[in-house]
C-alpha distance (Angstrom), angle and dihedral (degrees) to the residues before:
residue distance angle dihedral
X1 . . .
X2 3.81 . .
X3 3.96 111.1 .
X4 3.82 115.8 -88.9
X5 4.20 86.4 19.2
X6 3.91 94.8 125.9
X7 3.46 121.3 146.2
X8 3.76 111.9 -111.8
X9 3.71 132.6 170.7
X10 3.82 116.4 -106.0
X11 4.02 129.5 -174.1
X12 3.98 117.9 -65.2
X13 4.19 129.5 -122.6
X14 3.96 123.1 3.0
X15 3.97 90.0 -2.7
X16 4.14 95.4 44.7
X17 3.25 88.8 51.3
X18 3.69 94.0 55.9
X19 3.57 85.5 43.5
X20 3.38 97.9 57.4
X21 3.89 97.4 51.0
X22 3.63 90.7 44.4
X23 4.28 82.9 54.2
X24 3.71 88.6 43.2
X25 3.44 95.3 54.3
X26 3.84 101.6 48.0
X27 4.22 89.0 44.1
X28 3.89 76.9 60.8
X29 3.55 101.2 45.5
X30 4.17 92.5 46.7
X31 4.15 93.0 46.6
X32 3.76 83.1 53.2
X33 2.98 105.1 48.5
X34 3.28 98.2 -124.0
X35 3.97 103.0 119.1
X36 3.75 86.5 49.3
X37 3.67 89.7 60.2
X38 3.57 96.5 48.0
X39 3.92 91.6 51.3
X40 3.78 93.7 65.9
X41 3.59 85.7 45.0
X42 3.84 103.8 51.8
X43 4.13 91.0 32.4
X44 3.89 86.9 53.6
X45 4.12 100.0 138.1
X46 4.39 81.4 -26.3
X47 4.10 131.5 102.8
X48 3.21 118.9 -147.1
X49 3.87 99.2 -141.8
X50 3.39 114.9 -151.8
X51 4.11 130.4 -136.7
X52 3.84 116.5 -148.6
X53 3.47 124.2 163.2
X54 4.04 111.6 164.8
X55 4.10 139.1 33.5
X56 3.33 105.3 -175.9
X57 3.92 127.4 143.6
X58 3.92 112.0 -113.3
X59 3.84 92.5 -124.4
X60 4.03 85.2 70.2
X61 3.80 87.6 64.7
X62 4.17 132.5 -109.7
X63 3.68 121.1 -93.5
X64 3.69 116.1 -110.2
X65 3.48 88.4 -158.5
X66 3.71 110.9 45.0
X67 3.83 95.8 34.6
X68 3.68 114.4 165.1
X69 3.76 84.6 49.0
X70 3.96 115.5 91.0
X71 3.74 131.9 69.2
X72 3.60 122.4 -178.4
X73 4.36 122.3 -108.1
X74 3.73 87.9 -123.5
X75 3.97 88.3 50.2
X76 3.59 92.8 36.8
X77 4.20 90.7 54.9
X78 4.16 87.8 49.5
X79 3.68 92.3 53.5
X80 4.15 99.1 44.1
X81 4.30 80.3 39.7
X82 3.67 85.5 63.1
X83 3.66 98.3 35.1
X84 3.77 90.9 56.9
X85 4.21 85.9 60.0
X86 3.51 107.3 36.4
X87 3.14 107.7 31.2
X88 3.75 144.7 57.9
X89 3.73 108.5 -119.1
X90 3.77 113.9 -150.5
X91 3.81 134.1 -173.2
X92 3.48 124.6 -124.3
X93 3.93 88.3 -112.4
X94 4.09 86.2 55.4
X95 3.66 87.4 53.7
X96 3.65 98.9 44.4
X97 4.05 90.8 52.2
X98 3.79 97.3 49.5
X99 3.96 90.2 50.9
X100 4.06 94.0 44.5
X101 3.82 87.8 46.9
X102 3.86 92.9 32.6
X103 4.03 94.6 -134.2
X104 3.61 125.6 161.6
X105 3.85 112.1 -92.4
X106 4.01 115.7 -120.1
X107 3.89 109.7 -97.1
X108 4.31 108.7 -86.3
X109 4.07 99.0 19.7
X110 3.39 116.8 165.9
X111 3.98 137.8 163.4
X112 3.73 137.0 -152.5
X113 3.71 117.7 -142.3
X114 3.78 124.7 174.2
X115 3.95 113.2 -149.0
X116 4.14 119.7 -140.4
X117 4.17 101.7 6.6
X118 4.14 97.7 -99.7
X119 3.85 111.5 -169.0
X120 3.80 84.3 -117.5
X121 3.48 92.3 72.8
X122 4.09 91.3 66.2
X123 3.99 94.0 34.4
X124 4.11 94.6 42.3
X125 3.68 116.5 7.0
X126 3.45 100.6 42.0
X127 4.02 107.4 59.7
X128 3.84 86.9 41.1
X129 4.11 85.1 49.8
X130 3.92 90.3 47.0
X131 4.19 93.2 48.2
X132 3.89 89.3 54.8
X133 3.38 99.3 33.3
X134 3.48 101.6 -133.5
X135 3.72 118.3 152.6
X136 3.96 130.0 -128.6
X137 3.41 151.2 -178.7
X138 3.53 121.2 -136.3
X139 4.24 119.9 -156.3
X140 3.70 112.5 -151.0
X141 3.80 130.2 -150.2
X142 4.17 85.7 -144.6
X143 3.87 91.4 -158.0
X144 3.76 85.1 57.3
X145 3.66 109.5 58.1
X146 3.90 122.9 92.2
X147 3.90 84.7 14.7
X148 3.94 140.7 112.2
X149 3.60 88.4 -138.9
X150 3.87 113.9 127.9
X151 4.12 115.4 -170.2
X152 3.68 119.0 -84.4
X153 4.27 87.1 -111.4
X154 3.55 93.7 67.6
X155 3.78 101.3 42.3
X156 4.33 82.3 51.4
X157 3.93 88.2 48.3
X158 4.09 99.0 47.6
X159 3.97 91.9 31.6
X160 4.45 84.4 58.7
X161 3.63 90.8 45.1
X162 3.63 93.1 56.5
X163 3.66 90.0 40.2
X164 4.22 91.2 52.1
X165 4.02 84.1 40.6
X166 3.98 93.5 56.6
X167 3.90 88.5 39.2
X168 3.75 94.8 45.9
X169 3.79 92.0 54.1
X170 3.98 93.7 33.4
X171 3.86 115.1 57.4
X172 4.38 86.6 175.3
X173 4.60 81.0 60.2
X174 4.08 98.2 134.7
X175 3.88 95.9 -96.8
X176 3.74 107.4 -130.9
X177 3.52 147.7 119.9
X178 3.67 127.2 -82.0
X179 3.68 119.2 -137.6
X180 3.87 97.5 -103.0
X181 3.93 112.2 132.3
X182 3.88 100.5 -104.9
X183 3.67 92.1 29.7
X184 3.67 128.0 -112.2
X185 3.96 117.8 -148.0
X186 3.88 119.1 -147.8
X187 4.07 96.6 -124.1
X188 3.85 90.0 58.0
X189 3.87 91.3 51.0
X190 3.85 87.2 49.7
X191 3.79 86.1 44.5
X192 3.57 97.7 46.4
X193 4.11 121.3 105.3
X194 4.23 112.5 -128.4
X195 3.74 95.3 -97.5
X196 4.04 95.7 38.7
X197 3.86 91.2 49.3
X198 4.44 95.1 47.6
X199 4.42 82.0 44.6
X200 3.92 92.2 60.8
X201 3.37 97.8 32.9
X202 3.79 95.3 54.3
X203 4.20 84.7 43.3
X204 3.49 84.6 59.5
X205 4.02 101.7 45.1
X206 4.16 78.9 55.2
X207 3.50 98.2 57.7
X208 3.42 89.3 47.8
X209 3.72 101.6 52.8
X210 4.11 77.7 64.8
X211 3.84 88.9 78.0
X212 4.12 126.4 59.8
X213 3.82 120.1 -100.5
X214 3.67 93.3 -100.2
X215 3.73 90.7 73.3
X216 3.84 96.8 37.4
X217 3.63 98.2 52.0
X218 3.85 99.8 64.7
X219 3.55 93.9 46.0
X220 4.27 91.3 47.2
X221 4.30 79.2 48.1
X222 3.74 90.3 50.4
X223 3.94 96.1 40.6
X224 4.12 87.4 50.1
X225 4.09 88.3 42.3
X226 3.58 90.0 56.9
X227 3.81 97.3 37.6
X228 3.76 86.9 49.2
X229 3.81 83.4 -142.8
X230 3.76 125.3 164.2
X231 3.90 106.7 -101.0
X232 4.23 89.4 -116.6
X233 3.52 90.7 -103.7
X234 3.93 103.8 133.8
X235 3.34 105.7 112.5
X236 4.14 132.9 0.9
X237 3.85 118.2 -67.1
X238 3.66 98.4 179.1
X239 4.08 136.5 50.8
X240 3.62 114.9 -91.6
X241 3.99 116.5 -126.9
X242 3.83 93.8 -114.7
X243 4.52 78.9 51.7
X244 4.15 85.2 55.6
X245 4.26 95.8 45.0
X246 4.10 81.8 48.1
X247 3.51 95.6 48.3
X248 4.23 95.1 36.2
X249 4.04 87.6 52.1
X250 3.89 85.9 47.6
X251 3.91 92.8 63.1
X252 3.81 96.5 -100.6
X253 4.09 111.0 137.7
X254 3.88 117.5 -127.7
X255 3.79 124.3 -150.8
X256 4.20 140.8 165.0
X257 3.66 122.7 -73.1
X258 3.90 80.3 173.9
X259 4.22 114.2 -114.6
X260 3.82 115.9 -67.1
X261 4.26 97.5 -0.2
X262 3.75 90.1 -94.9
X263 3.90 101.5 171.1
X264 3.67 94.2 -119.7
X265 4.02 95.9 -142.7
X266 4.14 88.2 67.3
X267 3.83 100.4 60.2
X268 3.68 135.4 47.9
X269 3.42 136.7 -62.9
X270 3.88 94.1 -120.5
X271 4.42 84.8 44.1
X272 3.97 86.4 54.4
X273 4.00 98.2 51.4
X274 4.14 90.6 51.2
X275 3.82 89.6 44.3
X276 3.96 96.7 51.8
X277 3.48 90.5 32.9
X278 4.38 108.3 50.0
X279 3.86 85.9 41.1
X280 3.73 88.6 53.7
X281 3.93 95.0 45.1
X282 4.08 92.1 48.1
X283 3.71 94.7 48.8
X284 3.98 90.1 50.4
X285 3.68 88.1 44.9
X286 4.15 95.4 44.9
X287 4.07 90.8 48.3
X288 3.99 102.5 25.4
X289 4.18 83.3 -130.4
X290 4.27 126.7 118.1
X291 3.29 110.9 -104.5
X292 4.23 116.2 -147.5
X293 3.41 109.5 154.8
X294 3.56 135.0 67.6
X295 3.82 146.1 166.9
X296 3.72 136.5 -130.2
X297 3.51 114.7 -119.9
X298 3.74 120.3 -121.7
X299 4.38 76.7 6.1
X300 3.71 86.1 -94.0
X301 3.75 117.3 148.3
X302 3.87 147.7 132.3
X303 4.38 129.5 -175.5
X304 3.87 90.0 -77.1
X305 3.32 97.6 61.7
X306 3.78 97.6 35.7
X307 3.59 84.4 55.0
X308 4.25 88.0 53.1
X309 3.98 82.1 49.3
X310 3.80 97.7 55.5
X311 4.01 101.0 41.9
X312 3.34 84.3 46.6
X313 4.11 90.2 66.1
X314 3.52 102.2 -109.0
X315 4.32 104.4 138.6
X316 3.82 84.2 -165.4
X317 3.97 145.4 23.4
X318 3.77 132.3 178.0
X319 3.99 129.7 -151.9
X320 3.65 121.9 -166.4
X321 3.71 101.2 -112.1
X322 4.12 112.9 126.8
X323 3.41 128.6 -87.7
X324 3.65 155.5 70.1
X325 4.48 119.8 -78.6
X326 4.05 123.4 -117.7
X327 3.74 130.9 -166.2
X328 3.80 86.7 -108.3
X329 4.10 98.8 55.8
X330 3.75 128.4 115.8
X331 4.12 98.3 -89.4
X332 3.72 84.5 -141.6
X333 4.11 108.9 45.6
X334 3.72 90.9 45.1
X335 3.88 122.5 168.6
X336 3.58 133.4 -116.9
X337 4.36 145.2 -174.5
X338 3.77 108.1 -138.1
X339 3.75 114.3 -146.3
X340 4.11 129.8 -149.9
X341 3.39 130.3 158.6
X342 3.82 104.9 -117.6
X343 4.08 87.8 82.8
X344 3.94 107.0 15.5
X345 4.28 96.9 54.8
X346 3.66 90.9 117.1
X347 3.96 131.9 47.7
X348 3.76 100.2 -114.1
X349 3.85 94.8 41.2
X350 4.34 85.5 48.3
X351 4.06 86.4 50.1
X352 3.50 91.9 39.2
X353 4.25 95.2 50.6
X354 3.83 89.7 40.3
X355 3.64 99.9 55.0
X356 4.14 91.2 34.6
X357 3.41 95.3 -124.3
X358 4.17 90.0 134.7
């Protein structure tokens, strides 16, 4: 069996059949050789820097509302297996240097970065990081960590599935709108099919991420008040301090996810500069370590708040937008691959998604 060949399960009808071209086609391209080739090509003095967020077994359940997010340990542990032999790993310090100093990369360089600071990425990611010894750099959401706090997307997603649940079973439910910008009536949430209902509901969690967290908040509240959901708050989302001084005395690299995962290009100017900069004095404080780099929530932003970024001392800063990092690149709008499981379960579909060939 050619390395990374595993059998894993893949979507069913229209979309597994895509799937299973698309998987066709990149077992083809990495027999051949053909991927392999392109890697030295593409990663020519460039990293491909890649954008994790969760490890988290499947039988724990996907996220309706962070989809694109999750890869599973056993997936995770192929990918950093393969990592550690094709690829030269880099630290976030390595990265920083050749971009200050604008030096050619070595030939293959790549980086793992985890986005928001999950618990997951102590509890999975980490021992599986440690046995392969691949370094990383994990982004934290400051406001986050030691906290019950779950984002204000899922607490919208579970709070209108109770809400479509009650209706569903309740035709006498008061029929009126909930405050979502657009509107969204109860009887079309009853009405709705699985797939139909998750669509509009994650259309709606995008338009809000267009306004600041001031105005989201008290419409999440009043969606979970009505709902009379539990606020999510069963067990811990996010890595515990004493998880980050573990983790930080175990080699792994620690950077700003700002405070609360305000996307920076909604508030002020004045808002930005105290997000960027408390999160960056309590992580210095927490793990007695500089902290330079940083990542923009939600990948959203423009020159203002780059400029926030940079006076605020970060050397580097990293958006979500596609694509692979030269010497030559703005040190603070730098490109990333995100990685979830749903098309990177085996090795030549991971290669294949990483280097956008399919």
């Amino acid at each position: 069996m050619v390395e990374g060949s595993v059998p894993v399960r893949g979507p069913k009808g229209v979309d597994g059949i895509k799937y299973s071209t698309r998987r066709f086609g990149a077992w083809l391209l990495f027999v051949s050789g053909a991927t392999a080739v392109y890697r030295r090509l593409a990663l020519q003095n460039r990293v491909v820097v890649l954008m994790y967020h969760r490890v988290k077994p499947r039988s724990e359940g996907k996220s309706a509302a962070l989809e694109g997010m999750q890869v599973d340990p056993a997936t995770f542990e192929r990918q950093m297996a393969y990592l550690r032999k094709q690829f030269h790993l880099l630290r976030l310090d390595d990265l920083r240097r050749h971009l200050l100093d604008r030096t050619p990369f070595p030939p293959n360089s790549c980086l793992v970065t985890f986005d928001d600071g999950w618990k997951d990425n102590f509890s999975h990611a980490y021992p599986i990081l440690n046995r392969y010894d691949v370094p990383a750099v994990v982004f934290l959401s400051v406001g986050h960590i030691g906290t019950r706090k779950r984002f204000w997307q899922e607490r919208a997603f579970k709070a209108l599935c109770g809400i479509r649940e009650t209706a569903a079973g309740n035709p006498d439910f008061p029929a009126r709108k909930c405050h979502l910008p657009g509107g969204i009536k109860v009887e079309e949430l009853a009405a709705w099919t699985e797939e139909k209902f998750r669509e509009e509901v994650r259309e709606q969690i995008g338009t809000l991420k267009k306004f600041p967290l001031s105005r989201i908040e008290p419409i999440v509240e009043e969606l979970v008040e009505w709902a009379g959901t539990s606020p999510l708050d069963e067990e811990e989302s996010f890595l515990s301090w004493e998880d980050v001084l573990t983790m930080s005395r175990g080699g792994i690299d620690f950077g700003s996810h700002g405070m609360d995962h305000e996307i920076l290009t909604n508030i002020s100017p004045e808002a930005v500069r105290e997000e960027v900069r408390t999160s960056k004095s309590i992580i210095e404080e927490k793990i007695q370590k500089g902290v330079y780099a940083f990542s923009y929530p939600n990948g959203n932003h423009d020159p203002v708040v780059r400029m926030c970024v940079r006076e605020s001392g970060y050397q580097i800063a990293f958006g979500t937008s596609r694509g692979f990092v030269g010497p030559e690149d703005d040190l603070h709008s730098l490109k990333r691959v995100n990685v979830h499981a749903d098309v990177t379960q085996g090795v030549p579909m991971f290669l294949s998604s990483i280097l956008g060939i399919l």
